[in-house]
C-alpha positions in Angstrom: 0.0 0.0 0.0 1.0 3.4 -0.8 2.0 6.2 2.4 0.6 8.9 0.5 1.6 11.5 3.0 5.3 9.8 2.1 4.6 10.7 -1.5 3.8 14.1 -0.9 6.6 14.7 1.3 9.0 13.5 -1.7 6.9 15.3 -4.2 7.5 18.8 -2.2 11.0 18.0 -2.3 11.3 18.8 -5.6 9.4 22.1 -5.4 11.1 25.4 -6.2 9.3 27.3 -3.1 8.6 31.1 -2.4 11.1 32.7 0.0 7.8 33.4 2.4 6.2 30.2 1.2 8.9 27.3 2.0 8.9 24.0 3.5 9.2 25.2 6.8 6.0 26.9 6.7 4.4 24.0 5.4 5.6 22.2 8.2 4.0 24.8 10.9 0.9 25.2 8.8 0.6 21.6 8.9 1.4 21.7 12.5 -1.1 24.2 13.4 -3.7 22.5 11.3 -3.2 18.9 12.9 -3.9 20.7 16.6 -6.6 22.3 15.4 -8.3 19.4 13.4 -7.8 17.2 16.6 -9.9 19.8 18.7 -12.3 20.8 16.2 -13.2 17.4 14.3 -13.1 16.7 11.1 -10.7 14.6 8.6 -7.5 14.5 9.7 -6.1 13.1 7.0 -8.1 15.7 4.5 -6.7 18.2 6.6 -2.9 17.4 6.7 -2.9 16.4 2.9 -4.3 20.1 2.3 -1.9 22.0 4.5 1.0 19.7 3.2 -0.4 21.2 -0.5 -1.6 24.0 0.0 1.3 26.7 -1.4 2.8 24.4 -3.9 2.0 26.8 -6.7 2.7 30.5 -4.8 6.4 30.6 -6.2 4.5 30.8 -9.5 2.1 33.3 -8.4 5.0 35.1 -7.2 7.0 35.3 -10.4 4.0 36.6 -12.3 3.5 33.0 -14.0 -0.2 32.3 -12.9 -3.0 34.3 -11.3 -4.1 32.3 -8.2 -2.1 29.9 -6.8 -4.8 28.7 -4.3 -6.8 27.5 -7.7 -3.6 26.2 -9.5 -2.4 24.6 -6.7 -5.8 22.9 -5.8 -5.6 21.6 -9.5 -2.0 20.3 -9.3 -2.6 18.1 -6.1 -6.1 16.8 -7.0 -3.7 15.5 -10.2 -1.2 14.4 -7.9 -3.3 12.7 -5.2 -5.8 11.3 -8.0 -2.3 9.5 -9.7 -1.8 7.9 -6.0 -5.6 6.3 -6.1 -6.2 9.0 -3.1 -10.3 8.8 -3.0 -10.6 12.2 -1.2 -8.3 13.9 -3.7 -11.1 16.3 -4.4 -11.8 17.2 -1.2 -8.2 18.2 -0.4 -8.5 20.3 -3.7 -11.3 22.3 -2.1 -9.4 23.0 1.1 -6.8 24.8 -1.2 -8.4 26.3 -3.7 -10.4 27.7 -0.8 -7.1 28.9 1.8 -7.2 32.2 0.5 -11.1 33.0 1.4 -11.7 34.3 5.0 -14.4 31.5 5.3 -16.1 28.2 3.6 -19.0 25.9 4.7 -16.6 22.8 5.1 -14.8 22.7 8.5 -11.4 21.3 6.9 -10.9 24.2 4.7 -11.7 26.7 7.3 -9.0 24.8 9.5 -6.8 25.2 6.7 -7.8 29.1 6.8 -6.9 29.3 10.0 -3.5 27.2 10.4 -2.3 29.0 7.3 -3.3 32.5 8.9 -1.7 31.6 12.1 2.3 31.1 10.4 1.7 35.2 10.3 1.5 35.9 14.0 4.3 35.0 16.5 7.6 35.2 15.8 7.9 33.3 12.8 5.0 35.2 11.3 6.6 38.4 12.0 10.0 37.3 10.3 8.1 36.3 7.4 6.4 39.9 7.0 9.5 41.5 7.4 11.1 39.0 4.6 8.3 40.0 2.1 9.6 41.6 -1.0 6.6 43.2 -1.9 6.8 46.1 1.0 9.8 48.2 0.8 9.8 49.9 4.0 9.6 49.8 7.7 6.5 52.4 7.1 5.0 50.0 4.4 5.1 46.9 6.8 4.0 49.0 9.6 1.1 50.1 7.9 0.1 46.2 6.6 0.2 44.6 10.5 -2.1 47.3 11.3 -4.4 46.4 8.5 -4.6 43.0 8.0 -2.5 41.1 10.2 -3.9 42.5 13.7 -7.1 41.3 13.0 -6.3 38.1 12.2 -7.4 36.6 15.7 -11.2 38.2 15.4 -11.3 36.6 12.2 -10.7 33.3 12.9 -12.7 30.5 12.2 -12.4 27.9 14.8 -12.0 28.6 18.8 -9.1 26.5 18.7 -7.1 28.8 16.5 -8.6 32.1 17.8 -6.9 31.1 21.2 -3.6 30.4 20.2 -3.7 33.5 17.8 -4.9 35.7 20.5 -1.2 34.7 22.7 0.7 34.9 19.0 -0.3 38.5 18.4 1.3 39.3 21.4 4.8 39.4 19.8 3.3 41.4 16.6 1.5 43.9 19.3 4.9 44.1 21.3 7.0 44.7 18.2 4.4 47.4 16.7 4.9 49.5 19.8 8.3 49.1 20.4 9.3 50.3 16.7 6.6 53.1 16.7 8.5 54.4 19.7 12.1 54.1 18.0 10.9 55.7 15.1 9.4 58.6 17.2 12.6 58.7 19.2 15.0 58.9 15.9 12.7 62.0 14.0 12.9 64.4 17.9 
């Protein structure tokens, strides 16, 4: 019998991923989506497949080569998963093509929301802001945590991940106000 999670583990190993987008934070968005699938309910195994999948097209999003890499990359695993026999290939499709939307009617993609949402909080998430090409200053990325990433924890999907964003955004929160009053100190 085939360990499809072993197949997709080789099959990401030959992926050309994002500087943002890499195997490590497929690995914590995975992670994430694991804890919050085992407090929530649903598939497990829809779940992890999903997360393991969901970026593998945002390199090519990123150089301009396709539009949506949540659509393409829901397209490229169902192929993938469908060559392995997977039966819920579809299903793991949906998840991805749906990571990008704030919410769905299927609990798995909404955990996939969230666990992918969650890799932008903490310390990790606020590396990988900072290590985003497409702001080019301290002002621009100040400006984008106020806007989208300090909500993040009200818009959450499940309880599960709503908690552990709400003791993540501590470290965003911490670092806002500690550079605002740098900045403010450096322009007296």
């Amino acid at each position: 019998m085939v360990n499809i999670e072993e197949k997709i583990f080789e099959f990401l190993n030959t992926i050309d991923f994002d500087i943002t987008h890499d195997l490590g934070h497929i690995i914590r968005v995975t992670y994430n989506a694991r804890i919050i699938c085992e407090k929530e309910g649903g598939n497990l195994e829809i779940v992890t497949f999903a997360a393991l999948l969901h970026d593998i097209a945002k390199k090519d999003e990123v150089d301009g080569k396709i539009k949506d890499h949540a659509l393409e990359g829901a397209q490229r695993a169902e192929e993938f998963l469908n060559k392995l026999n997977y039966k819920n290939a579809s299903d793991v499709a949906f998840c991805i093509a749906s990571h990008k939307l704030r919410k769905t009617n299927i609990l798995e993609a909404n955990i996939l929301i969230d666990a992918d949402k969650l890799d932008l909080l903490g310390y990790t998430g606020l590396s990988r802001i900072l290590m985003n090409k497409k702001r080019k200053s301290i002002e621009e990325n100040i400006e984008y945590i106020e806007k989208k990433i300090l909500k993040i924890p009200q818009n959450m999907n499940t309880e599960t991940a709503k908690n552990i964003a709400l003791k993540k955004i501590k470290v965003i929160e911490d670092f806002l106000n500690n550079i605002k009053i740098e900045i403010k100190n450096t322009y007296r």
